[in-house]
N, C-alpha and C positions, 0 to 999 in steps of 0.2 A: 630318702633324700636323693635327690636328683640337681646332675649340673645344668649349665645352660644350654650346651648341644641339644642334650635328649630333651631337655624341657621345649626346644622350639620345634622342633621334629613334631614333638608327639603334639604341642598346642596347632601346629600347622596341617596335620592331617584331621583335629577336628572344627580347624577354624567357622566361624560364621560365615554366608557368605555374605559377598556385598551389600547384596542389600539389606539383610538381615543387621549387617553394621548398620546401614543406615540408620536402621529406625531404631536401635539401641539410639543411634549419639544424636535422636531427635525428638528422643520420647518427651510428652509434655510434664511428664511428672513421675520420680520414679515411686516401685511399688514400695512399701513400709519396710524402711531404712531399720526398725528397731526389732524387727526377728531376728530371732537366736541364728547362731551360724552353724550353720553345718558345714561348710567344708573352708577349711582355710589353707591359704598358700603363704609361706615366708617366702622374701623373696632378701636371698643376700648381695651386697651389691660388695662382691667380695669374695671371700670363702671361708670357712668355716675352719678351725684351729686356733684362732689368737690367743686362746685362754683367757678372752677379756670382753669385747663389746658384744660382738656377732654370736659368739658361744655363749653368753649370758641369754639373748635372747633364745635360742636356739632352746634352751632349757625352760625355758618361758614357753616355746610351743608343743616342748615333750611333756610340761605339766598341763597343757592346754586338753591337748590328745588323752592324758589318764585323768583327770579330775574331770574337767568339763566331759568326756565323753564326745570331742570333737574330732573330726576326722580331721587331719592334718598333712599336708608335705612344703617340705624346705626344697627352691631353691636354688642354689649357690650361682653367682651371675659372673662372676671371677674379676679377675682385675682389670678388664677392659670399660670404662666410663662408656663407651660411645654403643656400647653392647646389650646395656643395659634397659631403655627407654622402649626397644621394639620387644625385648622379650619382656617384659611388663605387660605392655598391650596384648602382646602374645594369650600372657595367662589369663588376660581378664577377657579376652575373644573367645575363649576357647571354652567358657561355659562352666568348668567345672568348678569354680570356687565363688561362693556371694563374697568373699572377705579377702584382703588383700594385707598381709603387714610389712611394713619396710620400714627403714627407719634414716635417719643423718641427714644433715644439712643437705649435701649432695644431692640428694631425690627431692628433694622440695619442689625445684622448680619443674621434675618431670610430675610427679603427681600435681601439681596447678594445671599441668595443660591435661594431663590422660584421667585424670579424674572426673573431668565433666562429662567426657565422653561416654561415660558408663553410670552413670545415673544410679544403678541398681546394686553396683558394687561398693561394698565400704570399704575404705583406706584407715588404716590404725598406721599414721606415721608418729616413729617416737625418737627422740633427739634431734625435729624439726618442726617447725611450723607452717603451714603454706599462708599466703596472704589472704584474706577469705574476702577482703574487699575488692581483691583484683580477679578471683575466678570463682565460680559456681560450683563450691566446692565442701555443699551440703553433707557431700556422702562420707567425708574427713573426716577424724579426729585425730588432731597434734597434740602431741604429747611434750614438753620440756621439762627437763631439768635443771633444779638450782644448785646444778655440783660445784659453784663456788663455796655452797656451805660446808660441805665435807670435805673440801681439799683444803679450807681457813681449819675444819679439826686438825688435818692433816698436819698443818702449818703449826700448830700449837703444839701440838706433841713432836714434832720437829726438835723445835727449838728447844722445849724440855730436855730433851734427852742429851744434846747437846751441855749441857748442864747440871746431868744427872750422873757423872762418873762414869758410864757405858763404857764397855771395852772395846777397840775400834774407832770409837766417835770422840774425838776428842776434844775437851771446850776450848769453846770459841769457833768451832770447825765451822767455815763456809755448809750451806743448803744448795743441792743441786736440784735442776727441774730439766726435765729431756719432754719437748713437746712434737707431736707427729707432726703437724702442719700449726705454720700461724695464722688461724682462724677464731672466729669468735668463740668458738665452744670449747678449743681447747685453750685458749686464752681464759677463758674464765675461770677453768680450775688453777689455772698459773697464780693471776690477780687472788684469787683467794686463799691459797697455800702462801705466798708471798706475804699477806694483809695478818693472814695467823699466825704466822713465825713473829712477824715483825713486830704485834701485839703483846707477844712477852718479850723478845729483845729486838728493841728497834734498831741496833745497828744490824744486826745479823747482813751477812751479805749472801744473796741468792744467785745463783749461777743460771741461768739461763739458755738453751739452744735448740732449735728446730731440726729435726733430721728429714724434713720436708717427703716425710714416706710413713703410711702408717702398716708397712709391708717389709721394713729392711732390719733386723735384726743386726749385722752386724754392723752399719751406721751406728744405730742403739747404741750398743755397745762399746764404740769407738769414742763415741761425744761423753757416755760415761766414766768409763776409763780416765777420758783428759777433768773432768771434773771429782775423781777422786785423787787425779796426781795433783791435781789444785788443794785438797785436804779437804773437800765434802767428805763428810762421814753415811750422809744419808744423800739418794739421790730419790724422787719424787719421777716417776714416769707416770706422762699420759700418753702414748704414743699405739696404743692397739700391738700386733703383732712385732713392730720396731722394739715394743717397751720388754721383748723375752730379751734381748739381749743387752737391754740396761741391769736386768735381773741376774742375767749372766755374768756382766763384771762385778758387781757387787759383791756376788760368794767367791771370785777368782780374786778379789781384792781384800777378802774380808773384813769389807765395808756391809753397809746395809741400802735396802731399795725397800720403795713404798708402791706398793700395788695399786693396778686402777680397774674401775668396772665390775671384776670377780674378785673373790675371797681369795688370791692371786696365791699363797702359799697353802692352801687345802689342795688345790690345782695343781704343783709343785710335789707336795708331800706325797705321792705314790709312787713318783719315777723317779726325783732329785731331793731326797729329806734334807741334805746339807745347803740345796740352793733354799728352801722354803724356810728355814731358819736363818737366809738374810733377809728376809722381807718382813718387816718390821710392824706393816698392816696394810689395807686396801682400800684406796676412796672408792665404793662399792658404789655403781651406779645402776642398781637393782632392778634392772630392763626384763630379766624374766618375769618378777613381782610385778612389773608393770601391766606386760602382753597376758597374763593370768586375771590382772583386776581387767584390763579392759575387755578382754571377752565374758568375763564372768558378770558384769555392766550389761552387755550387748544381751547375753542369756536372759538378762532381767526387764530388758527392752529399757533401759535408764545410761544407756551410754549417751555422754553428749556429742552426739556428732554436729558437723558443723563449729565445733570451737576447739581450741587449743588450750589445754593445761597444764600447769607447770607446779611441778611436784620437786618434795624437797626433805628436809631432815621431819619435818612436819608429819610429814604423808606415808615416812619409812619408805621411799622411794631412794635417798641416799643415804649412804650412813658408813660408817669406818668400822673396818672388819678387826673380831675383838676374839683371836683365837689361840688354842693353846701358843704358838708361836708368839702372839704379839704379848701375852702373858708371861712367856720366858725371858721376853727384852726389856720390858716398859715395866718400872716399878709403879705400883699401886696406888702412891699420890701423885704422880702423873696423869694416870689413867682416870682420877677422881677430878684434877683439875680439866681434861678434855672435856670429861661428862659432863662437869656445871656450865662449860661454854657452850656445850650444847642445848642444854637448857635453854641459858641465854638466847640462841639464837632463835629456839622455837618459841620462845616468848615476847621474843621480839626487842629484849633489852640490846642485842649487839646486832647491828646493821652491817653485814657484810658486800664489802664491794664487787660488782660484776663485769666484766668484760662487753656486755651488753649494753 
């Protein structure tokens, strides 16, 4: 793993030259999109630690590296936005990678413009879509997810528990939700934890607030806090790195928190066992599984580039983390009632709504 310093350093002392760009970003046709990859670059637009989105993937490219037999390097672009866009170009100049993966809303618009430029390079963007009618953006593949279906499980067993004598949670207790930013994608898991609580008790009232950072821990933890002195028993984070310190008031409350992205208390369970026993489960949004199936596609030369796919409870891309901890909370006919909504929903009997 490498940060973005040394990443532009070392792409800049083997860059292409001029005109060697040139005739990259003019070639009339590029060469066959669907051989296997040999060298791939993650590139995080971020840094690595949340326990959640970016570390999911991250894991997605250390099974890439031991299963596929792919050479591999992460990385890390840190928290500057505006730093981003040249060290991209950077890696993809610089010869040493056909494969590029990144992922989030965010990057969409910079992979629409640096994507055509490189003809020869594939993009595996996952938790965005770029427009394909607006740019020439053959060498793509968007990946989305339907995590409003896992965060309406979410919602479901919510409101069970609520109702299920739980100690800490008391009935009738308000639902809390802590979201990193108001955007569509973390909207959508809101709308659908919302849609599933309210399924079994439609009065239930849900708590709501943005910490408009998906980097500030003690925000998190501040917006949490006020929504368990409100009487949330359970609070629901999707917030990336902010969502450690939703986690955090929960076990200092001796309330409970629902994890996002990772199996959030297997993560927990080796440094904090008393915080991973309030986390009650995780809307897993299984981005390593993802960046695994789409290389392991690419190997077989049947990736679909050029389109965008949207994966879901269907696909085992999403799905709600079912582990000794969520088995010490959630009595058994809860757990039996989640399962048949899941059904449901991969069968299409319950239409869940999307932020979209």
């Amino acid at each position: 793993m490498i940060r973005l310093g040394a990443a532009l350093r070392r792409a800049r002392t083997i860059a292409l030259s001029a005109g060697m760009v040139l005739a990259a970003m003019t070639v009339g046709h590029a060469e066959d999109l669907n051989r296997p990859a040999q060298n791939i670059v993650y590139f995080v637009n971020g840094t690595l630690g949340d326990k959640s989105f970016f570390d999911s993937a991250e894991r997605g490219i250390q099974r890439v590296k031991k299963e596929l037999s792919v050479s591999t390097q992460t990385v890390e672009g840190g928290v500057d936005p505006t730093r981003w866009e040249s060290a991209i170009i950077d890696l993809a100049e610089g010869g040493d990678y056909d494969t590029i993966v990144l992922g989030t809303y965010t990057m969409v618009p910079m992979v629409e413009k640096i994507a055509p430029q490189f003809p020869d390079i594939r993009f595996i963007l996952f938790d965005g879509a770029v427009d394909y009618s607006k740019c020439k953006c053959g060498n793509v593949y968007s990946i989305l997810f339907r995590q409003n279906e896992g965060a309406y499980l979410a919602g479901v067993l919510s409101a069970r528990l609520t109702q299920a004598g739980i100690a800490d949670i008391a009935a009738g207790s308000p639902l809390g939700t802590v979201g990193a930013m108001q955007i569509p994608v973390i909207d959508d898991f809101l709308v659908g934890y919302e849609a599933g609580a309210k399924s079994v008790l439609p009065d239930v009232k849900v708590l709501k607030q943005y910490a408009n950072s998906f980097s500030d821990p003690a925000t998190g933890k501040e917006i949490a806090k006020a929504q368990f002195a409100q009487g949330a028993g359970i609070v629901f984070q999707v917030a990336g790195a902010t969502g450690q310190g939703v986690i955090e008031a929960a076990a200092e409350a001796g309330r409970y928190a629902i994890g996002v992205d990772s199996d959030q208390a297997l993560i927990y369970e080796t440094s904090r066992l008393d915080t991973a026993k309030r986390i009650v489960t995780s809307v897993m949004k299984n981005v390593d599984n993802t960046v695994v199936r789409s290389v392991a596609l690419m190997k077989e030369g049947k990736l679909p580039l050029g389109t965008a796919e949207s994966l879901g409870l269907k696909e085992g891309a999403i799905g709600l983390a079912d582990n000794k901890f969520t088995q010490a909370i959630v009595p058994p006919a809860v757990m039996g009632e989640v399962d048949k909504v899941k059904a449901d929903i991969i069968a299409g009997k319950v239409k869940v709504p999307t932020a979209f």
